[in-house]
C-alpha positions as CSV (number, residue, x, y, z in Angstrom):
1,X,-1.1,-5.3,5.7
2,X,1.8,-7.1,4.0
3,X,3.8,-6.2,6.9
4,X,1.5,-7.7,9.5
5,X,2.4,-10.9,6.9
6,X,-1.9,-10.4,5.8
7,X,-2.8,-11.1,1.8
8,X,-4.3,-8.4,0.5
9,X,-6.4,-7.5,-2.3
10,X,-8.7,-5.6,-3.7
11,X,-12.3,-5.5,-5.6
12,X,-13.2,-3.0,-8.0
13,X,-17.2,-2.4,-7.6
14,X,-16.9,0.8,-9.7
15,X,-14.5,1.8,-12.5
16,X,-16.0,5.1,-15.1
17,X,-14.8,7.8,-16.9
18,X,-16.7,11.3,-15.8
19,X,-16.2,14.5,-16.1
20,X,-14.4,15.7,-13.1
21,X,-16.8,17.3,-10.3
22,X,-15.0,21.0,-9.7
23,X,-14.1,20.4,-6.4
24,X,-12.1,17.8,-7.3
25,X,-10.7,19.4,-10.3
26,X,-9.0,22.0,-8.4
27,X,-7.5,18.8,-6.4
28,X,-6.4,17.5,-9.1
29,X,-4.7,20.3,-11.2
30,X,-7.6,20.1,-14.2
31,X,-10.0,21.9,-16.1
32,X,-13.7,21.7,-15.5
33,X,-13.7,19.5,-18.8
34,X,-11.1,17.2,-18.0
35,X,-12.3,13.3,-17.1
36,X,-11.0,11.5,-14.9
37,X,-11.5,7.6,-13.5
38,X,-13.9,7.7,-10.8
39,X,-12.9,4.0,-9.0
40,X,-15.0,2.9,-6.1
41,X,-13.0,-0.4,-4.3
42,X,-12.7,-2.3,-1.2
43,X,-9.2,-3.4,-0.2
44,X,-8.7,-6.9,1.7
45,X,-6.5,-8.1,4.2
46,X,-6.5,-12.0,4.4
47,X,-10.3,-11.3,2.7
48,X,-11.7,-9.8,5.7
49,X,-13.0,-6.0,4.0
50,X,-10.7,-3.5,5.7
51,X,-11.5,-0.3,3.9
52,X,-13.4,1.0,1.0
53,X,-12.3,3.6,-1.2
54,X,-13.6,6.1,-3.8
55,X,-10.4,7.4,-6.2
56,X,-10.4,9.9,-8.8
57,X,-7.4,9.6,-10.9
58,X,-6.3,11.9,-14.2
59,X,-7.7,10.3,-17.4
60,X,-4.8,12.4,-19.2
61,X,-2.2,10.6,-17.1
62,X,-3.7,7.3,-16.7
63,X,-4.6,6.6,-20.5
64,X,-3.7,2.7,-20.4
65,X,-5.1,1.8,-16.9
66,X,-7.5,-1.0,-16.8
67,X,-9.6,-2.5,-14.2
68,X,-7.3,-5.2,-13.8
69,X,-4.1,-2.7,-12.3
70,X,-6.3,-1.9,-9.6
71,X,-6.7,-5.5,-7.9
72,X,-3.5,-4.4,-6.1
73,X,-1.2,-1.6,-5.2
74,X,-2.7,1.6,-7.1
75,X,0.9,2.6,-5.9
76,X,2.7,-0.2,-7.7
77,X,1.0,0.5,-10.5
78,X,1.9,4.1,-10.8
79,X,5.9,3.4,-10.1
80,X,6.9,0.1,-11.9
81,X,4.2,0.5,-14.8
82,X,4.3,3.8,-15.4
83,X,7.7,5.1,-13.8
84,X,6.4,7.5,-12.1
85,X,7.9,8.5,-8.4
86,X,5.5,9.4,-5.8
87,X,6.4,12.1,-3.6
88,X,4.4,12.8,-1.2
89,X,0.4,13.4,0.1
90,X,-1.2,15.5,2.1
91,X,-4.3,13.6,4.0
92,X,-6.7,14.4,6.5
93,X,-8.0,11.5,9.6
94,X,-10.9,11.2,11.4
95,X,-13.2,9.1,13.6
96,X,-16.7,8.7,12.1
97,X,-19.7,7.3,12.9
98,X,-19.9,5.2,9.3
99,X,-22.0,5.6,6.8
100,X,-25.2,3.3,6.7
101,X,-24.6,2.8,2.9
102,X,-20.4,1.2,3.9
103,X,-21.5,-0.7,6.4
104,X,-22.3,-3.6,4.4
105,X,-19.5,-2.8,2.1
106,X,-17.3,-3.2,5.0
107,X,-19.1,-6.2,7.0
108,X,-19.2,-4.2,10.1
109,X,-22.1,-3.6,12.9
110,X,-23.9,0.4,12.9
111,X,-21.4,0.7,16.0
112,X,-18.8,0.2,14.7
113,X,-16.8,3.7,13.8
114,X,-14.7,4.3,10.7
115,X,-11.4,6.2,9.8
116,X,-12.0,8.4,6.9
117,X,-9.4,9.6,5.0
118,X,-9.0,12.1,2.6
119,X,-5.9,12.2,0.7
120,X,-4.3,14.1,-2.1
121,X,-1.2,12.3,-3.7
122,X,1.6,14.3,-5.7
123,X,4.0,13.0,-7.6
124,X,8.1,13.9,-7.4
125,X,7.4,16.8,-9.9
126,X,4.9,18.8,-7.8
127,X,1.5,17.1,-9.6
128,X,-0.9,15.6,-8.0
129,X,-2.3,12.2,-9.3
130,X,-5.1,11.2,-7.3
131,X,-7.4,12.6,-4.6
132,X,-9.4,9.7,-2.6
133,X,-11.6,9.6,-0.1
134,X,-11.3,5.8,2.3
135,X,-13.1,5.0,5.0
136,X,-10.9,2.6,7.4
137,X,-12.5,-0.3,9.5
138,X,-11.2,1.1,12.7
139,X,-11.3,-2.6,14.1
140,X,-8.9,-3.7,11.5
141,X,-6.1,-0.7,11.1
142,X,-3.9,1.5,13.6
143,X,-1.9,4.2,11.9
144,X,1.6,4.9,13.0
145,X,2.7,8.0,11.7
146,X,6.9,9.1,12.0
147,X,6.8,12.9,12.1
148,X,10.4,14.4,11.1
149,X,10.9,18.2,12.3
C-alpha cells in the first residue's frame, strides 16, 4: 500500500488471550496449554477497508505487545521492537466467494469475491511466530509474486 503512495492503517476489533485451538498449535510450535493473542483487524489503505485479518501470535514471545503495536506494521513491530528477523512464510491464495459475516467488515457488495490467505510466518531461526488467516478485497489488491529457482 505504501508503495502505491496509499496511508494505511489498521483497527483492532479483537485483541484476547486464549488458549490456543490444536490446529493452530501445531502451526505454531506450542503445546495444547500454551495462549496465544487471538487479534481480529482490518487493515486500511487511504481508509477504504482493504482486508480483514484474524492473527494468532505466541503469548510466550509476544509478552509486552499491546493493542496499540498493532495499528500498524505487525512486521515492524516484530523487527525494530523486538529485534527479531523474519525469515520467511509459507501461505496459501484463493478466490472466494466472501463470507456474509466480512462483507460489512470490508464495505463490499455479496458479489464481490475475496482473496483468502492463510499464512504461516517463521522467523530467521526456523520458529514460526504467527499463523493468520486474511481475507483480501480482490477490488483493492493484486499480488505480484517474484519466484527465484
Amino acid at each position: 500500500m505504501e508503495a502505491l503512495n496509499r496511508k494505511t492503517s489498521s483497527r483492532v476489533l479483537k485483541f484476547e488471550k486464549v488458549t490456543v485451538p490444536a490446529p493452530i498449535a501445531e502451526k505454531l510450535f506450542l503445546t495444547k496449554k500454551d495462549e496465544v493473542y487471538h487479534i481480529e483487524r482490518i487493515r486500511f489503505g487511504d481508509d477504504t477497508p482493504v482486508l480483514y485479518e484474524q492473527l494468532y501470535i505466541p503469548v510466550k514471545m509476544f509478552k509486552s505487545i499491546d493493542e496499540s503495536n498493532l495499528k500498524n506494521s505487525f512486521y515492524e513491530y516484530v523487527e525494530k521492537q523486538m529485534g527479531f528477523q523474519i525469515s520467511h512464510c509459507i501461505q496459501s491464495i484463493e478466490a472466494i466467494s466472501t463470507p456474509s459475516e466480512i462483507l460489512d467488515l470490508l464495505e463490499i457488495s455479496p458479489n464481490v469475491p475475496t482473496l483468502l490467505i492463510v499464512r504461516n510466518t517463521f522467523l530467521s531461526n526456523g520458529r514460526p511466530f504467527e499463523y493468520v488467516k486474511s481475507y483480501y478485497r480482490s477490488d483493492q489488491y493484486k499480488f505480484v509474486q517474484h519466484a527465484i529457482k
